[in-house]
Backbone as numpy.savetxt, mean C-alpha at the origin, in Angstrom:
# Nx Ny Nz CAx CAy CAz Cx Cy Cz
-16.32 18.63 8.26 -15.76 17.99 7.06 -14.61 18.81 6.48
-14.87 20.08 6.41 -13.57 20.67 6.08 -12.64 20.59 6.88
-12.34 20.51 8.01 -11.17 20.29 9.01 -10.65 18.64 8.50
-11.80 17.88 8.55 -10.94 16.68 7.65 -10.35 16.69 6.07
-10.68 17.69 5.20 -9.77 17.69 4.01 -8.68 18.39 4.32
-9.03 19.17 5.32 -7.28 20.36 5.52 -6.34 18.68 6.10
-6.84 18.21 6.72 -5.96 16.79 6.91 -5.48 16.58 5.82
-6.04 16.11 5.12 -6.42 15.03 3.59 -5.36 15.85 2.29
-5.83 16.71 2.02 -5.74 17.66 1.03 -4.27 18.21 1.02
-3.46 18.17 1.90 -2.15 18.68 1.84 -1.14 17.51 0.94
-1.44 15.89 1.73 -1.08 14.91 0.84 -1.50 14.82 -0.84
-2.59 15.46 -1.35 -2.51 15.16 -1.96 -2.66 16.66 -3.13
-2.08 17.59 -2.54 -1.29 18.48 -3.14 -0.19 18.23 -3.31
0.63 17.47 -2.56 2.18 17.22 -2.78 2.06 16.27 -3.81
1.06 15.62 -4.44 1.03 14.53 -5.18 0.67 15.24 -6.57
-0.60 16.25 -6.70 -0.73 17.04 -7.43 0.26 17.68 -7.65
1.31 18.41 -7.13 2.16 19.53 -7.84 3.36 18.43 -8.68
3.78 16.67 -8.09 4.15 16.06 -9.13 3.59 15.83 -10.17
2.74 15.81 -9.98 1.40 15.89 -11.80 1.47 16.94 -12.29
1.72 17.63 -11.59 2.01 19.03 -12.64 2.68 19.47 -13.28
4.20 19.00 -12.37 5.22 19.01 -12.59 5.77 18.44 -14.21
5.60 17.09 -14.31 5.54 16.55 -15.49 4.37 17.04 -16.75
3.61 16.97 -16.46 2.16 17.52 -17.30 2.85 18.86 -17.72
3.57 19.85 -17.01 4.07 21.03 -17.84 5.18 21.06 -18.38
5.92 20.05 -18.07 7.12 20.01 -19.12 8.44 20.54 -17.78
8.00 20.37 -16.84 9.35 21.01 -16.11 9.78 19.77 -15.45
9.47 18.61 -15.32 9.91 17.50 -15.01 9.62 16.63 -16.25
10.53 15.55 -16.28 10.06 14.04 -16.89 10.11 12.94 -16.37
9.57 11.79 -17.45 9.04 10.90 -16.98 10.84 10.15 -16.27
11.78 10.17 -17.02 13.09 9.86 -16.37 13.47 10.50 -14.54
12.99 11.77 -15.13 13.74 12.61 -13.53 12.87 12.22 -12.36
11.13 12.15 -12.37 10.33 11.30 -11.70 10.99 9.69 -11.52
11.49 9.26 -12.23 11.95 7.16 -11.52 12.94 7.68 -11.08
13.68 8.86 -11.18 14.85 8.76 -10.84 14.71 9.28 -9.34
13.44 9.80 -9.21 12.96 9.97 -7.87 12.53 9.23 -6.65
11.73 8.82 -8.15 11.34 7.38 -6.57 12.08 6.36 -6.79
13.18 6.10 -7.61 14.02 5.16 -7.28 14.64 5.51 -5.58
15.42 6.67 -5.86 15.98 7.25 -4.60 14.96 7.01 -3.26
13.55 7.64 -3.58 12.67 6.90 -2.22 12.21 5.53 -1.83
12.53 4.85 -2.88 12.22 3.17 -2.75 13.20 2.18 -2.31
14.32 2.90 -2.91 15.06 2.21 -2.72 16.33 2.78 -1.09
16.25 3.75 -1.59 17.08 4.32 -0.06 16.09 5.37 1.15
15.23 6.08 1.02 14.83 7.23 2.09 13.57 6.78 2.63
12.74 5.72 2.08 11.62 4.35 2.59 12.43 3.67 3.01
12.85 2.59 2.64 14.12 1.89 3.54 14.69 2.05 4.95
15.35 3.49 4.83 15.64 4.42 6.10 14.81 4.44 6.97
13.57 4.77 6.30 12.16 5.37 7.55 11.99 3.98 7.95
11.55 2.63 7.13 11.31 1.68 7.62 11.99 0.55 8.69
13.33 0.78 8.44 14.29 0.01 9.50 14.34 1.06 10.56
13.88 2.36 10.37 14.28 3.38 11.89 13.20 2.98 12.76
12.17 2.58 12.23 11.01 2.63 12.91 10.58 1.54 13.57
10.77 0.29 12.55 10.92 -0.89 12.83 11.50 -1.38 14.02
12.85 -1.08 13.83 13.88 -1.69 15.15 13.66 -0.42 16.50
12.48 0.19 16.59 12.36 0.83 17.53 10.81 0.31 18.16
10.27 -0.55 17.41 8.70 -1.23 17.41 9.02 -1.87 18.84
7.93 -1.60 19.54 7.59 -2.23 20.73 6.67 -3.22 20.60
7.39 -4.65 19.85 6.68 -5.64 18.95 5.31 -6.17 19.69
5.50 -6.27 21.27 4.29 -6.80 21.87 3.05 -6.20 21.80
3.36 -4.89 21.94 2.02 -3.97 21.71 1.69 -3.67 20.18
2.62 -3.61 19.42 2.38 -3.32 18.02 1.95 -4.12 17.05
2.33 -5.61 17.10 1.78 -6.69 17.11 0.91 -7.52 16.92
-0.27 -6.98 17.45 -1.78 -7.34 18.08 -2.23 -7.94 16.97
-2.68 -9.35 17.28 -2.89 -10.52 16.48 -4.50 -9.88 15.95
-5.24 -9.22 17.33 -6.41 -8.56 16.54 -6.51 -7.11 15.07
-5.77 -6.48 15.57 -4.50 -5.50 14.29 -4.49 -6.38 13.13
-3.92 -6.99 13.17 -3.20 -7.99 11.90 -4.55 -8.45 11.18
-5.40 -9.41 12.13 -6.59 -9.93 11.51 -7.70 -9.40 10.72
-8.00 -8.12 11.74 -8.97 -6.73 10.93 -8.36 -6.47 9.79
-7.06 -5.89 9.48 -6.63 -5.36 8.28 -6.43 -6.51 7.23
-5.84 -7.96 7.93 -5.65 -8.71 6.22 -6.77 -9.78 6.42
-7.71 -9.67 6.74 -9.22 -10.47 6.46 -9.91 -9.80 5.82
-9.93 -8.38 5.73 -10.49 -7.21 4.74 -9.57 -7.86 3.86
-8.57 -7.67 3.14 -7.85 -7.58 2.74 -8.08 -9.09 1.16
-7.86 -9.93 1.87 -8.33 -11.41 1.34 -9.53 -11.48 1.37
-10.60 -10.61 1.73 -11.74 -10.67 1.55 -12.17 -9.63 0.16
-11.64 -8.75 0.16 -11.95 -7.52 -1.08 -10.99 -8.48 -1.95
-10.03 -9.42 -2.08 -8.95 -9.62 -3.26 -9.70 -10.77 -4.10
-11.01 -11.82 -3.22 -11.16 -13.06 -3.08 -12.64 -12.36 -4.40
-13.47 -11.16 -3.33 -14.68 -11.23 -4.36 -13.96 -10.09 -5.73
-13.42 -9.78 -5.71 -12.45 -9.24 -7.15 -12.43 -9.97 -7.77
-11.53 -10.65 -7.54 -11.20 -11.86 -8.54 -12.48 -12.81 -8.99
-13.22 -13.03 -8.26 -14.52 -14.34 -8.51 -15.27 -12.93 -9.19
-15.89 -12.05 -9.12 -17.05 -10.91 -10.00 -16.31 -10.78 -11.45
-14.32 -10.26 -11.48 -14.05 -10.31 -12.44 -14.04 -11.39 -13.68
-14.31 -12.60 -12.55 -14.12 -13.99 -13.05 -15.75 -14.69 -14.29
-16.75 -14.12 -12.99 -17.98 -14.49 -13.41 -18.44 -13.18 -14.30
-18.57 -11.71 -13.67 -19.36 -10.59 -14.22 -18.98 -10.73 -15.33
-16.94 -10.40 -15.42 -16.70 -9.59 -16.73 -15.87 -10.88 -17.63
-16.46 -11.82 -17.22 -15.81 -12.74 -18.07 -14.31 -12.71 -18.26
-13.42 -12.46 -17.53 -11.95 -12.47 -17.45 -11.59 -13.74 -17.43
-10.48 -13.87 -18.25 -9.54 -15.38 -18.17 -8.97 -15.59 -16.44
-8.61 -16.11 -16.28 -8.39 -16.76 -14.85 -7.09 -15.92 -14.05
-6.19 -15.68 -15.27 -4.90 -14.54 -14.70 -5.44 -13.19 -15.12
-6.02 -12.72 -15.78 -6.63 -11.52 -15.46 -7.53 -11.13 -14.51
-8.10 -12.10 -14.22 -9.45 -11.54 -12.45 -8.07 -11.90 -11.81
-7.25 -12.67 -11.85 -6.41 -12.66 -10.46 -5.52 -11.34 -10.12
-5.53 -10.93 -11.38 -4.23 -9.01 -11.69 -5.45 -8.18 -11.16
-6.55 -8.17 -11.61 -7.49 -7.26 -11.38 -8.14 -7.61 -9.64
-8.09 -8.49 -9.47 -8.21 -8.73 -7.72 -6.72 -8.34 -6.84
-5.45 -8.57 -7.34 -4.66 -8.11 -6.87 -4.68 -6.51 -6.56
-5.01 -5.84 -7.60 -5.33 -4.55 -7.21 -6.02 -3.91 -5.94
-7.20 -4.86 -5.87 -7.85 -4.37 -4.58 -7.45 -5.00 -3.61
-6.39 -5.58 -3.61 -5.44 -6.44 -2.16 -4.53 -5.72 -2.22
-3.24 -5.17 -3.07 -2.07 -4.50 -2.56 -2.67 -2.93 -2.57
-2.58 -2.29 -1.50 -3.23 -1.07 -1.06 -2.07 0.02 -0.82
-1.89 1.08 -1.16 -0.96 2.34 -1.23 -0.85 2.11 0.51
-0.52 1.47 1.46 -0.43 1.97 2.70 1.12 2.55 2.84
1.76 2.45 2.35 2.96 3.14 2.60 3.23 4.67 2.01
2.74 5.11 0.75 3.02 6.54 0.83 1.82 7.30 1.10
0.68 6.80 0.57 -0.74 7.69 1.18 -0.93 7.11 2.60
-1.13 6.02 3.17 -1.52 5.51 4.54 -0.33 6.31 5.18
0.23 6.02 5.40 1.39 6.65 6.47 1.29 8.27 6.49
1.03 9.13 5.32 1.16 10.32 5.40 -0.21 10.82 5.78
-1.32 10.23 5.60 -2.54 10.47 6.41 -2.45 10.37 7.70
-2.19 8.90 7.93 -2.09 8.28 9.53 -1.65 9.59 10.13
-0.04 9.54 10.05 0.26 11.09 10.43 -0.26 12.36 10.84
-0.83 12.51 9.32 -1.19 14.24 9.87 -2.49 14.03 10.61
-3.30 12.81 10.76 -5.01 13.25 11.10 -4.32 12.37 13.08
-3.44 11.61 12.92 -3.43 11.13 14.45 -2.19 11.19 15.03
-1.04 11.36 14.65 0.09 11.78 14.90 0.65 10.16 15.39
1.74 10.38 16.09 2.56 9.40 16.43 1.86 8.34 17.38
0.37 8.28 17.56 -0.46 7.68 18.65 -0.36 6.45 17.66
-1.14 6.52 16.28 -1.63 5.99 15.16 -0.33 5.01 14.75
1.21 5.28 14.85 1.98 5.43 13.45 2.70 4.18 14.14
2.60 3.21 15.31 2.98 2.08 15.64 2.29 1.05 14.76
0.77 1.04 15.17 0.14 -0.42 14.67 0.43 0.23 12.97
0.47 1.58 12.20 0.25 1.35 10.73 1.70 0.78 10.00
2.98 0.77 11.04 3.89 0.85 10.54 4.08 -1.05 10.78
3.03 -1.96 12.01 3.37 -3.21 12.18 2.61 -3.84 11.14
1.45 -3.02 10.49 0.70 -3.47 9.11 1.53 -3.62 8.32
2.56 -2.51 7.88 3.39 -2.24 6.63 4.26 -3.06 6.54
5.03 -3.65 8.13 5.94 -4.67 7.92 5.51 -6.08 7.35
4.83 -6.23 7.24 4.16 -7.59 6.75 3.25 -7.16 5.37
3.16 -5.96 5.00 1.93 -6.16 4.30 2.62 -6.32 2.32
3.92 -6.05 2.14 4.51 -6.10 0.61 4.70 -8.15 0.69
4.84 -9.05 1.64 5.64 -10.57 1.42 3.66 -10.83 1.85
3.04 -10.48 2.77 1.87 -10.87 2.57 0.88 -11.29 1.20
0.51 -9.60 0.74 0.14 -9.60 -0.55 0.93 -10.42 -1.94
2.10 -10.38 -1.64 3.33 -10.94 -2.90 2.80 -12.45 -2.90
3.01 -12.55 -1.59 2.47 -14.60 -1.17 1.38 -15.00 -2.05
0.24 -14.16 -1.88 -1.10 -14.49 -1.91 -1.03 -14.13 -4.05
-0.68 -12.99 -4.05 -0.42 -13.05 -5.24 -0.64 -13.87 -6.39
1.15 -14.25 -6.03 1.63 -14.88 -7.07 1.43 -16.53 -6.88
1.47 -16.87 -5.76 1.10 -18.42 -5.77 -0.21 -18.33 -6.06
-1.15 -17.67 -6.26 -2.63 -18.03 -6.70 -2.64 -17.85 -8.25
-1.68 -16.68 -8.57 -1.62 -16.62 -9.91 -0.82 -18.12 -10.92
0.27 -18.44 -10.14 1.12 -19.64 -10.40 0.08 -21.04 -10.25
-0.65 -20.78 -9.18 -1.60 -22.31 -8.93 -2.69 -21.94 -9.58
-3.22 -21.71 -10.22 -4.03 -21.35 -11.80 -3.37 -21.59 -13.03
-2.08 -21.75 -12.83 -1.25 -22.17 -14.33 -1.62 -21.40 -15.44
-1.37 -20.03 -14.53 -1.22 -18.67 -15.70 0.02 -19.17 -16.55
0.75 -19.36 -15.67 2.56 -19.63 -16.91 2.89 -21.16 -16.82
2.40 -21.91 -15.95 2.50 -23.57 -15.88 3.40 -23.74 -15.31
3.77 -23.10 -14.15 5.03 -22.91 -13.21 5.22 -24.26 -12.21
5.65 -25.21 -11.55 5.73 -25.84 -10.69 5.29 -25.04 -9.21
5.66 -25.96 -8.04 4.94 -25.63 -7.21 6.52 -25.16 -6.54
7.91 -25.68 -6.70 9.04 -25.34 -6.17 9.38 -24.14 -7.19
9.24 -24.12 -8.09 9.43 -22.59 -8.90 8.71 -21.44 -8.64
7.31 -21.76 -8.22 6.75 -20.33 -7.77 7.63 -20.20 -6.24
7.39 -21.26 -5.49 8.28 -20.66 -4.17 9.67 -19.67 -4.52
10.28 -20.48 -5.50 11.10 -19.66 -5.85 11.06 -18.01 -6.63
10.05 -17.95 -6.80 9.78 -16.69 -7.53 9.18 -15.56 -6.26
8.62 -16.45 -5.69 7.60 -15.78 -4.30 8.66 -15.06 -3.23
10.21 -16.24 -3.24 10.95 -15.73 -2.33 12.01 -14.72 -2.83
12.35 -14.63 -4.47 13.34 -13.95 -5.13 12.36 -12.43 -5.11
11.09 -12.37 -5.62 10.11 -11.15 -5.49 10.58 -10.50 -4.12
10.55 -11.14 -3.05 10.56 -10.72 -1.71 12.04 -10.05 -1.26
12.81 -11.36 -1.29 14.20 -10.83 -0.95 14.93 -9.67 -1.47
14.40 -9.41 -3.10 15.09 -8.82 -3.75 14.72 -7.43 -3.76
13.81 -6.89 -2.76 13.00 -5.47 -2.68 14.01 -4.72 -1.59
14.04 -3.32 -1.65 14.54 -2.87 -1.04 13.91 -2.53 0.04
12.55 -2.21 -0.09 11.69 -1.79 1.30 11.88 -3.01 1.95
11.62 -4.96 1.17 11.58 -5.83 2.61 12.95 -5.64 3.36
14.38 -5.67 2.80 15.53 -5.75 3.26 15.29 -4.68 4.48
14.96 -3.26 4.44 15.00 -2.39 5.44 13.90 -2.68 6.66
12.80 -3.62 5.97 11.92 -4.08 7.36 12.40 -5.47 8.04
13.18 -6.24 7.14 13.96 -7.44 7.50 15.25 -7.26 8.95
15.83 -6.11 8.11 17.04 -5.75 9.24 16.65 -4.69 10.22
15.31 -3.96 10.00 14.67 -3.28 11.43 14.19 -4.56 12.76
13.71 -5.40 11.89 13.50 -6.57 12.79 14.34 -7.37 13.31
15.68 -7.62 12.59 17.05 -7.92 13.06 17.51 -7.01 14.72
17.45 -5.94 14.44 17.70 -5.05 15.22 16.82 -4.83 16.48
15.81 -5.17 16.27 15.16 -5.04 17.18 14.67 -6.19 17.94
14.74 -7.39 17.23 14.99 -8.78 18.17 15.89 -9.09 19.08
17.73 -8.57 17.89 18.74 -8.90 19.12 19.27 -7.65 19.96
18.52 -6.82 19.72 18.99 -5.35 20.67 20.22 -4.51 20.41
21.03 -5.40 18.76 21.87 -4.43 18.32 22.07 -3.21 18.61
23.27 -2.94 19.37 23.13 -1.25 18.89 24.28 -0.61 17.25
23.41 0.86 17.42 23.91 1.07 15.94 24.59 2.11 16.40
25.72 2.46 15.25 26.40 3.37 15.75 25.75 4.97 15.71
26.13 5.65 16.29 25.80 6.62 16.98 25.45 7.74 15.72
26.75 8.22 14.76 26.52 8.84 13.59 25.23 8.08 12.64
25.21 6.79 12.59 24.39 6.19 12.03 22.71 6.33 11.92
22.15 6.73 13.27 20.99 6.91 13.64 20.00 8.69 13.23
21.03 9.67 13.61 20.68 10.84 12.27 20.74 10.86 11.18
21.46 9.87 10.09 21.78 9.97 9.37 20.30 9.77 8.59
20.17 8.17 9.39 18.63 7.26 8.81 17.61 8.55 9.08
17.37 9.45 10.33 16.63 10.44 10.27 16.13 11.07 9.31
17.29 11.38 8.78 17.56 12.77 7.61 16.95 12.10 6.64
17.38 10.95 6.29 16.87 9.95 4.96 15.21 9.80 5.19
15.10 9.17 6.44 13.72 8.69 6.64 12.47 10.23 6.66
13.10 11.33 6.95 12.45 12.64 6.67 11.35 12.93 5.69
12.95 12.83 4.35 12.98 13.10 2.85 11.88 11.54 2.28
11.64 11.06 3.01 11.17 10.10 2.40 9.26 10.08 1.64
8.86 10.17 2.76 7.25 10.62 2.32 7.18 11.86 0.97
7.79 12.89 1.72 7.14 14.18 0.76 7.99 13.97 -0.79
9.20 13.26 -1.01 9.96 12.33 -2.10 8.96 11.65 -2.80
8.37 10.35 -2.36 7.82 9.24 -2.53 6.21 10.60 -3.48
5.57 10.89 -2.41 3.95 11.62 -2.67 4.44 12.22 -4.12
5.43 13.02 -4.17 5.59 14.09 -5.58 6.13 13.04 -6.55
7.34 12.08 -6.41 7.11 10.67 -7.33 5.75 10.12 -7.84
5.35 9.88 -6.75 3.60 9.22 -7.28 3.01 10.14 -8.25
2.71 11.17 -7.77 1.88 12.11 -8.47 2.67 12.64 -10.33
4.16 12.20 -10.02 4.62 12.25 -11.12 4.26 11.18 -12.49
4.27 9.79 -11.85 4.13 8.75 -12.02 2.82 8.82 -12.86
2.06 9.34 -12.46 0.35 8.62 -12.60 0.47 9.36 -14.07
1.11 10.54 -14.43 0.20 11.29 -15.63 0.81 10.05 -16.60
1.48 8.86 -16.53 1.22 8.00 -17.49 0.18 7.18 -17.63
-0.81 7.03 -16.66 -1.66 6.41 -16.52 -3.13 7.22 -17.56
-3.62 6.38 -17.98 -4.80 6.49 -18.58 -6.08 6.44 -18.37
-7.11 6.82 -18.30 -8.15 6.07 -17.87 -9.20 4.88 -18.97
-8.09 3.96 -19.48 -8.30 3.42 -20.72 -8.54 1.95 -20.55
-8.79 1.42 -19.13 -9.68 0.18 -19.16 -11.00 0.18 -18.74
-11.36 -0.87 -18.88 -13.10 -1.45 -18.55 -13.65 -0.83 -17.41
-13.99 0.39 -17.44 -14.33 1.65 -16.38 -15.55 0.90 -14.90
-16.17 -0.38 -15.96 -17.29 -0.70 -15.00 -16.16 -1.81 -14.26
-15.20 -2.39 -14.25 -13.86 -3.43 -13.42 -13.49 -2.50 -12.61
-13.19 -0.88 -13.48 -12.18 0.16 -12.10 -12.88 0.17 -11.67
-14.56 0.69 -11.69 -15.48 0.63 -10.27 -15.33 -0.36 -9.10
-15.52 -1.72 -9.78 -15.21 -2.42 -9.06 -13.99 -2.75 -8.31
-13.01 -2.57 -8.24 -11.59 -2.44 -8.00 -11.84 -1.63 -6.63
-12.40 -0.22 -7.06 -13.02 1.07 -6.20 -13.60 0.88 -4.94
-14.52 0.07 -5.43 -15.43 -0.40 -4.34 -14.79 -1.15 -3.30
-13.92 -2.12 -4.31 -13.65 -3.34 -3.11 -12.69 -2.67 -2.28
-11.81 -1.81 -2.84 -10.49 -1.30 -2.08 -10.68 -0.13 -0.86
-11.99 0.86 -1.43 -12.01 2.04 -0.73 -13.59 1.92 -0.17
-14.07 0.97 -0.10 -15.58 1.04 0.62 -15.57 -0.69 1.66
-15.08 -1.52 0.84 -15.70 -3.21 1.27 -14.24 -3.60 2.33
-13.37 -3.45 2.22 -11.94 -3.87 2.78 -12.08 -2.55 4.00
-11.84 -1.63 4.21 -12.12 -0.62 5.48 -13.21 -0.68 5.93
-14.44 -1.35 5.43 -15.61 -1.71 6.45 -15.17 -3.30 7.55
-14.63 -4.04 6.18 -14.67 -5.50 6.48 -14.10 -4.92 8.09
-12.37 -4.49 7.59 -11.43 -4.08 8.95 -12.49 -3.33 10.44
-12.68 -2.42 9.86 -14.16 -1.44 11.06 -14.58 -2.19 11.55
-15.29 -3.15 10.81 -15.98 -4.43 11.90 -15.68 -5.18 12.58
-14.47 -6.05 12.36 -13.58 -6.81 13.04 -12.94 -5.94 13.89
-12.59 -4.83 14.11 -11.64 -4.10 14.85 -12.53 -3.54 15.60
-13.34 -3.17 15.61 -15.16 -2.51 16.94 -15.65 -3.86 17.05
-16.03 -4.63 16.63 -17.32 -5.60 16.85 -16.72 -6.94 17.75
-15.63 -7.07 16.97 -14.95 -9.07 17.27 -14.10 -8.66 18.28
-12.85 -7.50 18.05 -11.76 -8.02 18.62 -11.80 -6.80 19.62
-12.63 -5.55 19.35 -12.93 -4.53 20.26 -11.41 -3.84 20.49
-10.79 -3.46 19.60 -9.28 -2.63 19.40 -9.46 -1.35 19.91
-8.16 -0.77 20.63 -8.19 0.88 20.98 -8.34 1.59 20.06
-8.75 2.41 20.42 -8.75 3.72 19.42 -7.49 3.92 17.94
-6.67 3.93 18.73 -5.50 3.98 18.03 -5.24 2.82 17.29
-5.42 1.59 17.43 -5.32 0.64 16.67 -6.19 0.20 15.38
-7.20 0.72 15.63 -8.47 0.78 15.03 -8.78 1.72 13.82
-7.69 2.86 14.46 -7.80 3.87 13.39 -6.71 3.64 12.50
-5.26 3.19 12.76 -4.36 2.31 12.03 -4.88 1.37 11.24
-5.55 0.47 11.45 -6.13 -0.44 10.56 -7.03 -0.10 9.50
-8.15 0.93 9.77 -9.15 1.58 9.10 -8.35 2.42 7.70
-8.04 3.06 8.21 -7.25 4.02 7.26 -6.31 3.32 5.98
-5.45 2.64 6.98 -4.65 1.99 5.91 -5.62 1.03 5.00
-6.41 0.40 4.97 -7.40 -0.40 4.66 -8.11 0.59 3.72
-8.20 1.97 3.72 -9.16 2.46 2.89 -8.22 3.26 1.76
-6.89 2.49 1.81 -5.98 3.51 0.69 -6.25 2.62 -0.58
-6.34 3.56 -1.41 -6.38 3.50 -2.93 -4.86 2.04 -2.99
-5.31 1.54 -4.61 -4.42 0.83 -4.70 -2.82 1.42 -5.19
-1.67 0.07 -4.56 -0.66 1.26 -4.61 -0.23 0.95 -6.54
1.31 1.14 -6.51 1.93 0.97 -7.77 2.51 -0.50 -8.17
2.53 -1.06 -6.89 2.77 -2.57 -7.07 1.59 -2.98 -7.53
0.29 -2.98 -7.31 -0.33 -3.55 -8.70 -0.06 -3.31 -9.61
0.39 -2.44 -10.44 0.48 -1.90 -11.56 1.93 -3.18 -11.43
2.85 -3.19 -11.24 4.10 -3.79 -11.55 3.88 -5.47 -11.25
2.55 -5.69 -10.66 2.04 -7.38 -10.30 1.13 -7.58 -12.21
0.41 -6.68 -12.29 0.08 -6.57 -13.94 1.25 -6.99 -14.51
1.81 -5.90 -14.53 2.92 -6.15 -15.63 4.20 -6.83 -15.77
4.26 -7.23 -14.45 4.95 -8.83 -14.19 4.22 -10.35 -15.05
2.55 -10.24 -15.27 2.22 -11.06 -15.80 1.55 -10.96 -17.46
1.78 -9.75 -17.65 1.12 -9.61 -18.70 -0.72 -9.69 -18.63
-1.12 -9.14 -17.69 -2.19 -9.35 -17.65 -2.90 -7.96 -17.29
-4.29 -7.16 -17.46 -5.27 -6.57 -17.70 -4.40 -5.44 -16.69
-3.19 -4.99 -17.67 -2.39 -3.28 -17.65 -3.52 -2.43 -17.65
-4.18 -2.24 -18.09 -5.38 -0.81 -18.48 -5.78 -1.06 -17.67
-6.80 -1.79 -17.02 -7.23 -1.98 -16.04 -6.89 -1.25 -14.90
-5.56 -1.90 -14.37 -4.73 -1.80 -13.44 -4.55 -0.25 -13.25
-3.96 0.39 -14.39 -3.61 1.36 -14.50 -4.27 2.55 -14.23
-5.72 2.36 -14.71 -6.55 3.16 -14.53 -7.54 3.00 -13.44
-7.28 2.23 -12.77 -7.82 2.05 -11.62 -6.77 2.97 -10.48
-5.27 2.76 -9.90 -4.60 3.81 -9.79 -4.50 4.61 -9.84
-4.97 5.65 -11.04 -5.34 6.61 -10.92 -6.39 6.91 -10.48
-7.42 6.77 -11.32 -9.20 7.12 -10.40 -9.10 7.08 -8.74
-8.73 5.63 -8.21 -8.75 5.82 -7.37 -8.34 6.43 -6.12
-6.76 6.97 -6.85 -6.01 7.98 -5.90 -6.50 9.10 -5.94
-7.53 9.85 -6.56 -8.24 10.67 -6.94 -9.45 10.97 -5.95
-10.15 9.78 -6.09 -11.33 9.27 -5.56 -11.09 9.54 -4.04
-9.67 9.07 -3.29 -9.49 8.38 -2.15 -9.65 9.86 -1.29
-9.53 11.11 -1.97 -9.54 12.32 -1.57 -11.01 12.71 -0.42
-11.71 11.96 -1.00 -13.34 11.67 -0.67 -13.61 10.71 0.59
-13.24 9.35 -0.32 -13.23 8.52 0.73 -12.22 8.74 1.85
-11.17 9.10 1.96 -10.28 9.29 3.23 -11.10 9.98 4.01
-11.35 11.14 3.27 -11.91 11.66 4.61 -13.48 11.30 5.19
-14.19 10.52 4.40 -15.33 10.16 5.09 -15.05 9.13 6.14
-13.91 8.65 5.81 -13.81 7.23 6.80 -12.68 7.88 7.92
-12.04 9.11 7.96 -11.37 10.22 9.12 -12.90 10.25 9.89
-14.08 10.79 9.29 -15.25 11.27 9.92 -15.85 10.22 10.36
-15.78 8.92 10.10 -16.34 7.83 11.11 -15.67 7.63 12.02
-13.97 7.63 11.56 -13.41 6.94 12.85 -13.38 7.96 14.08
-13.23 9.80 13.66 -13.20 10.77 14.17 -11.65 10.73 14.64
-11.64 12.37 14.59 -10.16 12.69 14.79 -9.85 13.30 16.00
């Protein structure tokens, strides 16, 4: 077990010393966005179109891959929403913000930097063919469930429209949009061009982890503590089993695929819940403090679910 936190534990020191950072007064809350603006918008981007348009789509692909991770996925978002709906008595757009949480999952700055250090580049195909689909996936499921509940009384051509302006207008989809450009028609790129994305795509993780960790000391632990459990549960125990099972039992996945799916499946929720909240005005505390706890929490769970899948 300790050989799996020396995995674990380095990510989320780089996340800790941004919490610290701010918490002592030597960063702020400005110089942190101004951080992960730079990783969201340009040095994620980078990593994601480098990687992308280098995907060996047939093998990376795997319709069984895809199914394990987003059937967990719609399965942890589906009983969220219905427990928040029935348990805690939530209005209809609040279990849907508070189920969103346990559907959009940190796989891009905690999943990827785990994947990494516990399996190396074996792992970092199928987590990176999850990631390409997994921000217009979750967004889909989202907001048209939130829109077809007549949280805001939206039409059915206006949420499309909101579903596709959310999407287009992100900087991570554009860089997985034109990795896939690139790697359909066999573009080549120019030559200076390809270190450049390196250098960017580098800076990107250990950027992004000390952003996060900057990020959170706004967070509170100031909603309905027995919802963050639940949030907890569904995200870091019920969604990486659902995946485990489908990926050993149904579809019988390699090693490597299996452990891509698992992992990413057991990350804490990311910051786009928090910004799917507060896109609707709906159960912020919640949200918020679920994000935290659980990036906290995930310190635990990561590595128990490193020790099932084994490293």
């Amino acid at each position: 077990m300790l050989a799996l936190f020396n995995i674990v534990l380095p990510v989320f020191i780089v996340i800790g010393a941004g919490y610290g950072a701010v918490r002592s007064g030597l960063m702020n809350q400005p110089q942190i966005s101004a951080l992960m603006r730079f990783a969201t918008t340009f040095a994620i981007p980078a990593l994601l179109f480098s990687k992308i348009s280098a995907l060996d789509l047939s093998a990376s692909l795997n319709p069984g891959l895809l199914l394990s991770f987003y059937t967990g996925a719609l399965a942890s978002f589906t009983l969220t929403t219905l427990l928040a709906r029935t348990l805690f008595n939530r209005r209809p757009g609040e279990a849907i913000a508070i189920g969103f949480a346990a559907l959009f999952g940190n796989t891009l700055l905690l999943g990827l930097a785990i994947v990494e250090r516990a399996y190396g580049s074996a792992a970092m195909e199928p987590a990176f063919a999850i990631i390409s689909v997994h921000a217009p996936f979750c967004f889909v499921v989202g907001i048209t469930t939130m829109e077809l509940m007549r949280a805001n009384g939206k039409s059915l051509p206006a949420t499309a429209r909101i579903v596709t302006k959310t999407i287009f207008s992100n900087a991570l989809m554009i860089g997985i949009m034109l990795g896939y450009v690139v790697n359909l028609t066999g573009l080549p790129l120019p030559a200076p061009l390809i270190p450049a994305l390196d250098m960017l795509g580098r800076a990107a993780l250990p950027a992004a982890l000390f952003g996060l960790g900057g990020a959170l000391v706004q967070y509170g632990l100031r909603g309905n503590l027995q919802e963050v459990a639940l949030i907890c549960i569904s995200k870091l125990v019920i969604h990486p089993a659902i995946a485990f099972g489908l990926a050993t039992q149904v579809f019988h996945l390699p090693n490597n695929l299996t452990r891509g799916a698992v992992v990413l499946a057991a990350m804490a929720p990311g910051i786009n819940a928090y910004v799917f909240a507060n896109m609707y005005d709906h159960a912020k505390d919640t949200v918020a403090a679920t994000i935290l706890l659980a990036t906290t929490v995930s310190i635990l769970s990561a590595s128990l679910w490193l020790a099932l899948l084994g490293t």
